[in-house]
FIMI-210168 format. One record per residue (C-alpha): residue in three letters; x, y, z. Coordinates in steps of 0.1 Angstrom, whole numbers, padded with zeros to 4 digits, always signed. Layout:
BEGIN
ALAXYZ
...
//
This chain:
BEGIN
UNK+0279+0769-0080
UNK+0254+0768-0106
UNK+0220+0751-0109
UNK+0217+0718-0124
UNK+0203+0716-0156
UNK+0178+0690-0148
UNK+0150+0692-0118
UNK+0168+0656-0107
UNK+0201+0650-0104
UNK+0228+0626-0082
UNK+0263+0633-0069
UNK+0280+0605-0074
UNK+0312+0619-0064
UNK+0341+0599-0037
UNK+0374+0611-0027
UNK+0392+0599-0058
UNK+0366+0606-0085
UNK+0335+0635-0097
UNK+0307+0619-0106
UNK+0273+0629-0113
UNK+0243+0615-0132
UNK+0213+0639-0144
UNK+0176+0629-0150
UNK+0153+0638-0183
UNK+0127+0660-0166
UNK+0100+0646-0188
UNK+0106+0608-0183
UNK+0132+0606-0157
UNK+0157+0591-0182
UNK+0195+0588-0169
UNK+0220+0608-0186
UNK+0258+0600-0171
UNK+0281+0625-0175
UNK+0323+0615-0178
UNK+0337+0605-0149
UNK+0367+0628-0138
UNK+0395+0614-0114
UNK+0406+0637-0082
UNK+0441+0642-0085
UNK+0449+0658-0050
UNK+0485+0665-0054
UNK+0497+0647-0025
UNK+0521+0619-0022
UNK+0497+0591-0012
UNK+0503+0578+0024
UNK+0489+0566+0050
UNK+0480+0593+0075
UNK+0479+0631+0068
UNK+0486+0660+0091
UNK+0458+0682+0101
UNK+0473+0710+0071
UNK+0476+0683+0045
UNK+0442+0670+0058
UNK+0428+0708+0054
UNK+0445+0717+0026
UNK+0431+0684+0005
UNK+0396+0692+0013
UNK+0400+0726-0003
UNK+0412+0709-0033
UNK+0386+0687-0034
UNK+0360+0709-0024
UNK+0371+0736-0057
UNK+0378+0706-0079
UNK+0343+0693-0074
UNK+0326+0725-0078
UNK+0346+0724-0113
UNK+0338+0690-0122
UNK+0296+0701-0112
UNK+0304+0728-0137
UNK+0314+0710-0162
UNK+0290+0682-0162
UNK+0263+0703-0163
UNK+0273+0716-0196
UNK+0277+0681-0210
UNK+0242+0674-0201
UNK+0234+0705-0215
UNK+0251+0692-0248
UNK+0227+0658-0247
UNK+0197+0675-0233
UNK+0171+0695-0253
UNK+0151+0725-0237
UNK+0111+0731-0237
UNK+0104+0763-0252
UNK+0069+0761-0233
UNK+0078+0752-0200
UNK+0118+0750-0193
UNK+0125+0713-0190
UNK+0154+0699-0198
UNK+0143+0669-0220
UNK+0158+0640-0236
UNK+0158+0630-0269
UNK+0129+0604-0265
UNK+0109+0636-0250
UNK+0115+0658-0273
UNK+0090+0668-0301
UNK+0094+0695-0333
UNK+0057+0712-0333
UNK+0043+0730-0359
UNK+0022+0750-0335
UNK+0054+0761-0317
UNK+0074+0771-0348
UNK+0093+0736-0353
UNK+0105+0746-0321
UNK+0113+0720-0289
UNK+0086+0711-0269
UNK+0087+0683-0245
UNK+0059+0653-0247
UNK+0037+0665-0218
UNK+0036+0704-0233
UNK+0024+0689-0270
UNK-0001+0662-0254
UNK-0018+0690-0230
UNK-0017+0714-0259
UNK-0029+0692-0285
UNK+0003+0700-0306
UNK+0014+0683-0343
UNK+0052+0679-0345
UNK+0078+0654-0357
UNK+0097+0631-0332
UNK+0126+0603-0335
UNK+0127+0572-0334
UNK+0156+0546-0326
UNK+0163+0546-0360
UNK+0168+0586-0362
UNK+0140+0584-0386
UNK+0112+0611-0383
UNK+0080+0602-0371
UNK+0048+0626-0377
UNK+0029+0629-0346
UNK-0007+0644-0338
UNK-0019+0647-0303
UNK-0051+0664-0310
//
């Protein structure tokens, strides 16, 4: 299984749906992934024999490990990546610095550096910022 993409991250996942919600690594921001129903392939009924009982926690046990997978490239899809120091930042963290080739760096990196860069708003408007 891979890594997550974020320092902080929460499996949220039952027996009839994967779930798992990541965490900005700058400002601890939620980002939800989709939610992906567990379709076991079993008739549903009351009580399982030990093979059924086995044989479903394989399932789930694979299908999860897929469903990890794949929400950890939909956060990838929302999240940004520090050039300076790795973290996978949100869009509120993220600044555009001159000093760092209009490249990503997160808010703490450009504040201890002293960087100039560009950020968004709400509004997707750009916003000069100095942290000199």
């Amino acid at each position: 299984m891979l890594d997550a993409v974020t320092k902080k991250y929460v499996d949220g996942s039952t027996e009839e749906q994967f779930r798992f919600s990541f965490f900005c690594d700058c400002c601890g921001k939620l980002v939800s992934t989709t939610k992906i129903a567990f379709h076991p392939g079993f008739e549903k009924k009351l009580f399982l024999s030990r093979s059924e009982q086995r044989a479903r926690e394989l399932i789930w046990r694979q299908d999860h490990d897929s469903a990890y997978e794949r929400a950890n490239v939909e956060a990838l899809k929302t999240l940004n990546r520090c050039v300076v120091c790795g973290a996978a930042i949100c869009n509120d963290c993220t600044v555009e610095c001159v000093e760092a080739d209009e490249k990503t760096v997160c808010v703490n990196c450009a504040k201890e550096r002293h960087y100039k860069g560009i950020i968004w708003n709400d509004n997707d408007e750009t916003v000069q910022v100095d942290f000199s």
